[in-house]
C-alpha positions as CSV (number, residue, x, y, z in Angstrom):
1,X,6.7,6.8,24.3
2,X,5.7,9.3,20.9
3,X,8.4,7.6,19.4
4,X,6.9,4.1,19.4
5,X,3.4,5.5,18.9
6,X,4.8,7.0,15.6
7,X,6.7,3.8,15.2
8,X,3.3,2.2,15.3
9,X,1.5,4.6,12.6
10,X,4.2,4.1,10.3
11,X,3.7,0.5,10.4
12,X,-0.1,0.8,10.4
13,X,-0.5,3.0,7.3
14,X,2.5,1.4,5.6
15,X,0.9,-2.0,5.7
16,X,-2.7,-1.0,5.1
17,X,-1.2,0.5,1.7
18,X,0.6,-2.8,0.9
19,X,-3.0,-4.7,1.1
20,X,-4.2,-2.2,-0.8
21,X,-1.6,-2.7,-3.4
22,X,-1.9,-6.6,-2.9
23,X,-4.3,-7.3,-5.9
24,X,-2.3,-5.6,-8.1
25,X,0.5,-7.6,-7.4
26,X,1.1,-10.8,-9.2
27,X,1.7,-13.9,-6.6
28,X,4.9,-14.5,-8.3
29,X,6.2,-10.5,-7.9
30,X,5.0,-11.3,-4.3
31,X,6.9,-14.1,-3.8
32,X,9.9,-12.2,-5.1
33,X,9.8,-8.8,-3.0
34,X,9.5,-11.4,0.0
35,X,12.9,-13.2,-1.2
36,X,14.4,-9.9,-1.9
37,X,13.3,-8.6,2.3
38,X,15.0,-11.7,3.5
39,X,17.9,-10.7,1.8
40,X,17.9,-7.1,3.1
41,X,17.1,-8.3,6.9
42,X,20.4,-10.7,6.5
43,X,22.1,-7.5,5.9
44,X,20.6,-5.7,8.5
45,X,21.3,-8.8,11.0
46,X,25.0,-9.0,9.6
47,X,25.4,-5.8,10.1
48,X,24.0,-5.8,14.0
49,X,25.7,-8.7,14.5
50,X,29.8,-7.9,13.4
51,X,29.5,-5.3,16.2
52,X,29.9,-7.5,19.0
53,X,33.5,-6.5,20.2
54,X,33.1,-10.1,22.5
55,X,31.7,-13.1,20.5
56,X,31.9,-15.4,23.2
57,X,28.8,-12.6,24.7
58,X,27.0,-13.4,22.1
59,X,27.2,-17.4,22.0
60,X,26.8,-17.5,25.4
61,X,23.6,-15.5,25.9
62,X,21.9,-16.7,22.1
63,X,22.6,-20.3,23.8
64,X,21.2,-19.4,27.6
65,X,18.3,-17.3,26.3
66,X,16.9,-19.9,23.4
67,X,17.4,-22.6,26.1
68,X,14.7,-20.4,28.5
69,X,12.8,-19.2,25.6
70,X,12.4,-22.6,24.6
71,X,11.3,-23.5,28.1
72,X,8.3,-21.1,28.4
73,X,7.7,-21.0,24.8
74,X,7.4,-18.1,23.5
75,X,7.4,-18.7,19.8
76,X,4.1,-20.6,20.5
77,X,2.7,-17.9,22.6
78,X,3.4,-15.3,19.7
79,X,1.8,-17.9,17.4
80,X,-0.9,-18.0,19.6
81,X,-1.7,-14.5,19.7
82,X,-1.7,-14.2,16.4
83,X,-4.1,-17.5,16.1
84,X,-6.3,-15.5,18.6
85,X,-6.5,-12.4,16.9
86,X,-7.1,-14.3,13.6
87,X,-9.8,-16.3,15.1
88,X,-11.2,-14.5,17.9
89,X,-10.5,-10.8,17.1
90,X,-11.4,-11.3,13.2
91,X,-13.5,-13.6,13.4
92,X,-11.6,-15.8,10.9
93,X,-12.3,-13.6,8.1
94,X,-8.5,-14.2,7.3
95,X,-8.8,-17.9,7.7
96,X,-6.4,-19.7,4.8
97,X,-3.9,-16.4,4.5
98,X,-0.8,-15.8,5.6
99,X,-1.8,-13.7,8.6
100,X,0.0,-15.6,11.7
101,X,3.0,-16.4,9.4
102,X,3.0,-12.1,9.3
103,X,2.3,-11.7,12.3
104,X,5.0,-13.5,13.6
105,X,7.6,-12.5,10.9
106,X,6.5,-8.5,11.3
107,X,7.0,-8.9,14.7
108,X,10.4,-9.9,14.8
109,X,11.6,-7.5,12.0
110,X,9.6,-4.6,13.5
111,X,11.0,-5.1,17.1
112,X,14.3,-6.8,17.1
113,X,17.5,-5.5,16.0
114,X,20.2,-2.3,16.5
115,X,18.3,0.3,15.8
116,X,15.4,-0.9,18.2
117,X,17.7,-1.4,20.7
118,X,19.9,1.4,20.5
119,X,16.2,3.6,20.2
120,X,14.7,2.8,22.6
121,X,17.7,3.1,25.0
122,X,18.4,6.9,24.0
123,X,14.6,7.4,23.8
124,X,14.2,6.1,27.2
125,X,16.9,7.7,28.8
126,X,18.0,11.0,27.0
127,X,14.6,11.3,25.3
128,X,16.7,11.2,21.7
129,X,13.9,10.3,19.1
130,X,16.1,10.2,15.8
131,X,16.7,6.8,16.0
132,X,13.5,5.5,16.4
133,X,12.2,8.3,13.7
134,X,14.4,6.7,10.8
135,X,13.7,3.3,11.8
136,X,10.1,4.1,11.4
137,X,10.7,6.0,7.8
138,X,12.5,2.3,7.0
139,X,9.6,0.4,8.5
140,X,7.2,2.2,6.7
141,X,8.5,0.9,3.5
142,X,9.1,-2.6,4.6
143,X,5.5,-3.2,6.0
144,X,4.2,-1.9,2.5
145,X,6.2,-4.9,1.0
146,X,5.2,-7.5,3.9
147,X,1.3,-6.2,3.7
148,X,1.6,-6.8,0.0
149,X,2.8,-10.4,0.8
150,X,1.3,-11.3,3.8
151,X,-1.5,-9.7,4.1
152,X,-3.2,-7.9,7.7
153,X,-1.1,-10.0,10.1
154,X,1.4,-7.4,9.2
155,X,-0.8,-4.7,10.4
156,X,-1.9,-6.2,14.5
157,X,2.0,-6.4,15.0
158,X,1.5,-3.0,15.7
159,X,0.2,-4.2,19.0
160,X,3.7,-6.5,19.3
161,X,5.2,-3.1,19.3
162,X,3.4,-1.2,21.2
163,X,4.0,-4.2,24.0
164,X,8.0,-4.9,23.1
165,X,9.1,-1.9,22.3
166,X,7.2,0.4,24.5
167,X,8.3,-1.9,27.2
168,X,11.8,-1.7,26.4
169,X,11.3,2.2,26.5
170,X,10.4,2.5,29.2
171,X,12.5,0.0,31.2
172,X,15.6,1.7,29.4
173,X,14.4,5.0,31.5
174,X,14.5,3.2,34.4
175,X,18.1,1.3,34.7
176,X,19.6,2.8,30.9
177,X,21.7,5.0,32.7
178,X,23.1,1.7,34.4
179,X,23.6,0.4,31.3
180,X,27.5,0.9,29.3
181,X,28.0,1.1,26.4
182,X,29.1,-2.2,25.7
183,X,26.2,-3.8,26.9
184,X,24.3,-2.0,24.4
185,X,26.6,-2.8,21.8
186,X,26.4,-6.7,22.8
187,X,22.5,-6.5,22.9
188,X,22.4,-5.0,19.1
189,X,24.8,-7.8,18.4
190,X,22.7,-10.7,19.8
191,X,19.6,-8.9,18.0
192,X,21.1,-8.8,15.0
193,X,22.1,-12.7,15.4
194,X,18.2,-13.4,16.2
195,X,17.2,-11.4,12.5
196,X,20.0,-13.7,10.3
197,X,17.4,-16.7,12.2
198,X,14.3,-15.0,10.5
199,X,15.8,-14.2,7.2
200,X,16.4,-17.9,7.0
201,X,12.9,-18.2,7.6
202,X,11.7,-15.5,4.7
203,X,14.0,-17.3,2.7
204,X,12.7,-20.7,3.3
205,X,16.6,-21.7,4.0
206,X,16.4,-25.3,6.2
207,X,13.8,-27.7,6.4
208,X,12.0,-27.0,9.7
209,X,11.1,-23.0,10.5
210,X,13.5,-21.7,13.3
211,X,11.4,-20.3,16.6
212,X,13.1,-17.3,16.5
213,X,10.8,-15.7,19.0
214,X,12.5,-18.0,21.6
215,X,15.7,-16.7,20.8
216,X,14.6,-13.0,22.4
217,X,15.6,-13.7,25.9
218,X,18.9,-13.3,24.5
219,X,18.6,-9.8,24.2
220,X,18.6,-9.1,27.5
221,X,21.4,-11.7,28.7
222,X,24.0,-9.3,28.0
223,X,23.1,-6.9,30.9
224,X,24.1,-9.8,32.9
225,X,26.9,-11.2,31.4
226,X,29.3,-8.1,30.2
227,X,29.8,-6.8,34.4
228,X,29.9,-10.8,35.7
229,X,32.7,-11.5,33.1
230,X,34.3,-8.3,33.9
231,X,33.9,-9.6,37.7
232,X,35.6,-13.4,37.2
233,X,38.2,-11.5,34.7
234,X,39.4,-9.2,37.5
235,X,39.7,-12.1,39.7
236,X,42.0,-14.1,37.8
């Protein structure tokens, strides 16, 4: 678990110093570093995504795990929290800002993706920290930008972190070794599909917000799928 409570720091400090920057910023350069983030979290999606070495995986569980996230809603839920912390927490002395539109959006760039995956896997199970340590150098630098734009929303997805990917670090110590490598590859892929959603988003691309947050089931679908379709393939 160091790894995510350094994870966490980076985050913490990286978007503390963004607010801190924020004044200084004019709202247009604001506007523009947020355009130029959802460019480079396309590329990181794209990137996740052209892994997948079985694209049928991938439509399959992006399709059964938006349908469930849909059902329980968790895009609300995440809203939620973030309504709660803003309201309840803060006492609404960010009322007006951006803070549950960071909120959400940090938490989904923060926690979703290969390198999340893929580190908290070999943190879990070989206690390998690299990964996570060069994701957080990288998320250090992006929550400076998304503190700059979006003010201390950024910062409480610390707590989305600690939750997500702690959990996932410690569940991957518990059944990773299970795990093949191509499930992990499929997961990074399906994460990387979920972060092309939210660039659309930064980008303002569409005319209704996509609930990426109840695309994450997906993630996990692939445990699932990759050893049942290697079950029905050696039947037939």
């Amino acid at each position: 678990m160091i790894a995510v409570f350094v994870n966490m720091a980076t985050v913490l400090v990286g978007s503390l110093l963004g607010i801190l920057l924020k004044n200084r910023l004019k709202a247009s350069l604001q506007e523009a570093v947020m355009k130029v983030l959802g460019l480079c979290t396309v590329v990181i999606g794209v990137s996740s995504a052209i892994q997948t070495q079985d694209l049928l995986c991938m439509i399959v569980c992006m399709v059964l795990g938006t349908l469930f996230g849909e059902l329980i809603r968790i895009d609300d839920g995440v809203e939620h929290a973030g309504d709660f912390i803003k309201e309840k927490v803060l006492r609404g002395k960010f009322a007006g800002s951006r803070f549950t539109e960071g909120f959400v959006s940090a938490c989904i760039l923060f926690c979703i993706g290969s390198m999340t995956v893929v580190g908290s896997l070999q943190a879990g199970i070989r206690h390998d920290y690299s990964i996570i340590f060069a994701k957080s150098a990288l998320d250090f630098v992006s929550s400076m930008a998304f503190g700059a734009a979006m003010g201390f929303g950024v910062t409480c997805s610390v707590l989305f972190i600690l939750v997500f990917q702690g959990g996932l670090t410690l569940l991957a110590g518990l059944v990773g070794p299970a795990l093949s490598s191509a499930v992990v590859t499929e997961m990074s892929a399906v994460g990387g599909a979920i972060l092309i959603g939210m660039a659309f988003n930064m980008l303002s691309l569409g005319t209704e917000r996509i609930k990426v947050a109840n695309m994450l089931p997906a993630i996990f679908l692939p445990i699932a799928y990759m050893p049942l379709s290697a079950w029905i393939s050696a039947l037939f």
